[in-house]
MARMISE-838428 format. One record per residue (C-alpha): residue number from 1; x, y, z. Coordinates in pm, whole numbers, padded with zeros to 5 digits. Layout:
<atoms>
+-----+--------+--------+--------+
!  nr !   east !  north !     up !
+-----+--------+--------+--------+
! NUM !      X !      Y !      Z !
...
+-----+--------+--------+--------+
</atoms>
This chain:
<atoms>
+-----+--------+--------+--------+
!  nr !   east !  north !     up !
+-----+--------+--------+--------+
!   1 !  03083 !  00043 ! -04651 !
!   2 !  02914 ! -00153 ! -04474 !
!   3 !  02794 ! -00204 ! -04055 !
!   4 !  02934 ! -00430 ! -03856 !
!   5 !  02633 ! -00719 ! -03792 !
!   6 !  02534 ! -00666 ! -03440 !
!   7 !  02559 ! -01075 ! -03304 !
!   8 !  02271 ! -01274 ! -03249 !
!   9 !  02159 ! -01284 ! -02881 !
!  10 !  02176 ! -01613 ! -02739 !
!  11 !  01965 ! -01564 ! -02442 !
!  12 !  01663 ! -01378 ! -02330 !
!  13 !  01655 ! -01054 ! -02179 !
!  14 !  01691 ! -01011 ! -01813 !
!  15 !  01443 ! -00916 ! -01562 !
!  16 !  01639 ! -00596 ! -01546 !
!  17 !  01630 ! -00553 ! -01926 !
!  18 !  01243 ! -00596 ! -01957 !
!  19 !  01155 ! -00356 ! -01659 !
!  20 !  01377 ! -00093 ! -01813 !
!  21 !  01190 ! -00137 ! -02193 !
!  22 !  00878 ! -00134 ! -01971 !
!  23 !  00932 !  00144 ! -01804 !
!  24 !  01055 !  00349 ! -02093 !
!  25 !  00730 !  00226 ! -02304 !
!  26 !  00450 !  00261 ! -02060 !
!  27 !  00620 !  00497 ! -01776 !
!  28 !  00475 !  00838 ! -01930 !
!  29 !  00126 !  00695 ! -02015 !
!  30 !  00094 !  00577 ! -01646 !
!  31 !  00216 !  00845 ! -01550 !
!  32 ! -00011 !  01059 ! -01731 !
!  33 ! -00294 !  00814 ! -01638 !
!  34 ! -00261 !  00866 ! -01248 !
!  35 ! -00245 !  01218 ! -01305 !
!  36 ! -00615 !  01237 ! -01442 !
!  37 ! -00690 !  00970 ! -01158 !
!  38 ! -00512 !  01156 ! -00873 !
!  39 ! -00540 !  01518 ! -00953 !
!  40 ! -00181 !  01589 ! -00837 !
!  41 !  00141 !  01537 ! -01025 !
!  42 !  00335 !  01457 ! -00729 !
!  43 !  00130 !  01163 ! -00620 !
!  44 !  00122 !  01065 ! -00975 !
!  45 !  00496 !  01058 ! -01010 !
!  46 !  00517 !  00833 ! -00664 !
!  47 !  00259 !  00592 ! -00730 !
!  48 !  00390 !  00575 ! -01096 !
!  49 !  00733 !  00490 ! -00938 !
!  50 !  00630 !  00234 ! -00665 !
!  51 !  00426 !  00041 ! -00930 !
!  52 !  00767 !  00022 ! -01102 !
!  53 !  00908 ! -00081 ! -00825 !
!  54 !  00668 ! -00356 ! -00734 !
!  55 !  00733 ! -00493 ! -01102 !
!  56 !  01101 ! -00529 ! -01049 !
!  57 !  01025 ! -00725 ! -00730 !
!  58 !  00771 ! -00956 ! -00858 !
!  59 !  01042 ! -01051 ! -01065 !
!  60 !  00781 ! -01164 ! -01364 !
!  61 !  00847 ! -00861 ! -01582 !
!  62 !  00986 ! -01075 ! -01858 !
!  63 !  00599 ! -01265 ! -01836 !
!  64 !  00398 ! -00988 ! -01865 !
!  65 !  00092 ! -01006 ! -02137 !
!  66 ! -00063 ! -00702 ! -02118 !
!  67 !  00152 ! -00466 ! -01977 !
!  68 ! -00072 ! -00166 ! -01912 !
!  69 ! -00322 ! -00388 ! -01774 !
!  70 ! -00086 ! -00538 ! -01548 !
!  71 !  00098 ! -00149 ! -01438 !
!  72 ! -00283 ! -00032 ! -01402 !
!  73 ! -00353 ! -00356 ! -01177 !
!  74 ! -00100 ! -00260 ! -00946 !
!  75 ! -00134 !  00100 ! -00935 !
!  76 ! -00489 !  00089 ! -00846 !
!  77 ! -00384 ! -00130 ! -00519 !
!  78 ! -00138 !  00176 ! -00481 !
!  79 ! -00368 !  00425 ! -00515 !
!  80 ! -00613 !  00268 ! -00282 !
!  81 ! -00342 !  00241 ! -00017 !
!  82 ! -00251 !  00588 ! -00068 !
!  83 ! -00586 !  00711 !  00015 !
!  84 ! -00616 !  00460 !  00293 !
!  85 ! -00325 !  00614 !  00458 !
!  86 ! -00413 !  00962 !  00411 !
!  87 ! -00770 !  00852 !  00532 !
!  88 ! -00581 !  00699 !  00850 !
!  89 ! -00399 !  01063 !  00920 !
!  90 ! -00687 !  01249 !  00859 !
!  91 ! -00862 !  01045 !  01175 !
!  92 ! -00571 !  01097 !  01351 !
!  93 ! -00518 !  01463 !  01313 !
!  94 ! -00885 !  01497 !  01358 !
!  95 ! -00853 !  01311 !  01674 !
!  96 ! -00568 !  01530 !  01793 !
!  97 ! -00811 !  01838 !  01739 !
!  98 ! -01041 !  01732 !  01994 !
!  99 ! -00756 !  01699 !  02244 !
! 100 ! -00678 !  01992 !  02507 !
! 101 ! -00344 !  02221 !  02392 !
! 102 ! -00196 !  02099 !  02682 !
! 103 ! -00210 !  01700 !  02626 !
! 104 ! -00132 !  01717 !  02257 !
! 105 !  00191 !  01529 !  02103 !
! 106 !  00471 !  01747 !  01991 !
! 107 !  00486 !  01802 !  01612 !
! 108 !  00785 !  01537 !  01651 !
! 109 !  00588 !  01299 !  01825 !
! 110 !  00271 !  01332 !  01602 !
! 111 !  00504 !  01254 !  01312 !
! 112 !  00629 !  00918 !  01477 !
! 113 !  00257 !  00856 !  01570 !
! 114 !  00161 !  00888 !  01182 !
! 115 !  00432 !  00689 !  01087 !
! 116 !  00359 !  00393 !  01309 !
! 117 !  00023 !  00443 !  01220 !
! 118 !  00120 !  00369 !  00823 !
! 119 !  00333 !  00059 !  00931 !
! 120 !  00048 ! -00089 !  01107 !
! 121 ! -00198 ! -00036 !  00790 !
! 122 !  00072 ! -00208 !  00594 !
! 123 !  00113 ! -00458 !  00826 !
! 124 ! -00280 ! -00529 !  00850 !
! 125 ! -00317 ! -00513 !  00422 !
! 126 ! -00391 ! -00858 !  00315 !
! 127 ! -00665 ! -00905 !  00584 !
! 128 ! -01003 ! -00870 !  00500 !
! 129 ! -01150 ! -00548 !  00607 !
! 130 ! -01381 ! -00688 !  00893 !
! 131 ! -01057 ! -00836 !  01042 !
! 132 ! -00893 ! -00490 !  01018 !
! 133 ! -01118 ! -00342 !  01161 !
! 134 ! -01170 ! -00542 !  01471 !
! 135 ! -00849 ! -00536 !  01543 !
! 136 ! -00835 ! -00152 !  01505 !
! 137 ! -01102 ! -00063 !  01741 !
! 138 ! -00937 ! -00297 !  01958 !
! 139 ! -00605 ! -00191 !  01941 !
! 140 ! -00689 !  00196 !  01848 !
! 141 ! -01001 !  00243 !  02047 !
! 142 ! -00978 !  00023 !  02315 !
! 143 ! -01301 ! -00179 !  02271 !
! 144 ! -01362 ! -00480 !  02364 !
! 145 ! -01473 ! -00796 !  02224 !
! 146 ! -01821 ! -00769 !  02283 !
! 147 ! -01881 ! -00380 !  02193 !
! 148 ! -01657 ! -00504 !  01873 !
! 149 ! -01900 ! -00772 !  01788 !
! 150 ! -02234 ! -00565 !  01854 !
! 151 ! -02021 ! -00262 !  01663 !
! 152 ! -01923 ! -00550 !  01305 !
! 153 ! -02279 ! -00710 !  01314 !
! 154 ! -02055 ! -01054 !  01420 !
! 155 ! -02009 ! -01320 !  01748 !
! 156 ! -01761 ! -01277 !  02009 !
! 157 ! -01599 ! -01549 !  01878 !
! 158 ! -01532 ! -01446 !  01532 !
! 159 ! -01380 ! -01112 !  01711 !
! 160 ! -01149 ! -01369 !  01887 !
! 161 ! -01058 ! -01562 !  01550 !
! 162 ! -00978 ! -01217 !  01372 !
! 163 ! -00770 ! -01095 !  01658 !
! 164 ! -00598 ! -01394 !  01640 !
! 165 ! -00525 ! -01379 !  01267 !
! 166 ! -00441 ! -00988 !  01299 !
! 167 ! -00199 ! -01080 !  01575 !
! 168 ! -00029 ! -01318 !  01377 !
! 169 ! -00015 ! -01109 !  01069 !
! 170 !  00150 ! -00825 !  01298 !
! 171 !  00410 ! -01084 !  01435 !
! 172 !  00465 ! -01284 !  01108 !
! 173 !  00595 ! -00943 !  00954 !
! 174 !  00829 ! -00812 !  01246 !
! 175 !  00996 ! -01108 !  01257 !
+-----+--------+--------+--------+
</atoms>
């Protein structure tokens, strides 16, 4: 007896199709891989995911050369933001330490705080770190353009020009 012959396929695989054999391939050697990086099997597990994630919405997983190359590429740009953030809340919360009892946020409030905190960093990723920065000890700090410039080693006027471009960033993305 025989098998039935399975029929020829007459077009090539989806998007879909090629995350899902990429992620069954190479999801438990990144996986594994971020572990040893991270130290924690949580993080590993959500920075394994979101690099998945940013492969199905490139939309080029049916490209894709070198595929552990390319899911290390992107999870290193994870992993950095990760530890940006958590670098971000750690200068909050230390912040919030030097406050009196009496003015601190409420746990609720300090949560929000953290969380716009994240969306700004987001929104600001892309700029170089200079501009970031500038626009952070403006925003964050308060300073102004000439303690800014003395602060980044720059002119007054390249303060203004990365304001600018951090401004527009900022409003490009809530739109």
């Amino acid at each position: 007896m025989s098998l039935p012959a399975v029929p020829a396929r007459s077009s090539p695989p989806s998007a879909t199709e090629c995350v899902g054999t990429l992620y069954q391939s190479h999801h438990p050697w990144l996986n594994s891989w971020l572990r040893r990086k991270l130290g924690d099997q949580h993080d590993a597990a959500d920075v394994a995911h979101d690099t998945f994630v940013r492969v199905m919405q490139s939309r080029l997983a049916d490209r894709i050369q070198e595929p552990r190359s390319y899911l290390t590429t992107i999870a290193r740009g994870l992993v950095v933001d990760l530890w940006r953030r958590r670098a971000l809340e750690q200068a909050y919360l230390q912040v919030l330490q030097t406050l009196p009892v009496e003015h601190q946020p409420s746990l609720e409030a300090q949560a929000l705080i953290q969380e716009q905190l994240t969306q700004l960093d987001r929104m600001l990723n892309g700029l170089g770190a200079k501009v970031k920065q500038a626009f952070l000890l403006s925003v964050i700090e308060g300073a102004t353009y000439p303690a800014i410039a003395q602060r980044l080693g720059i002119s007054e006027r390249t303060v203004s020009h990365y304001m600018t471009r951090a401004m527009e960033r900022c409003c490009l993305l809530m739109d």
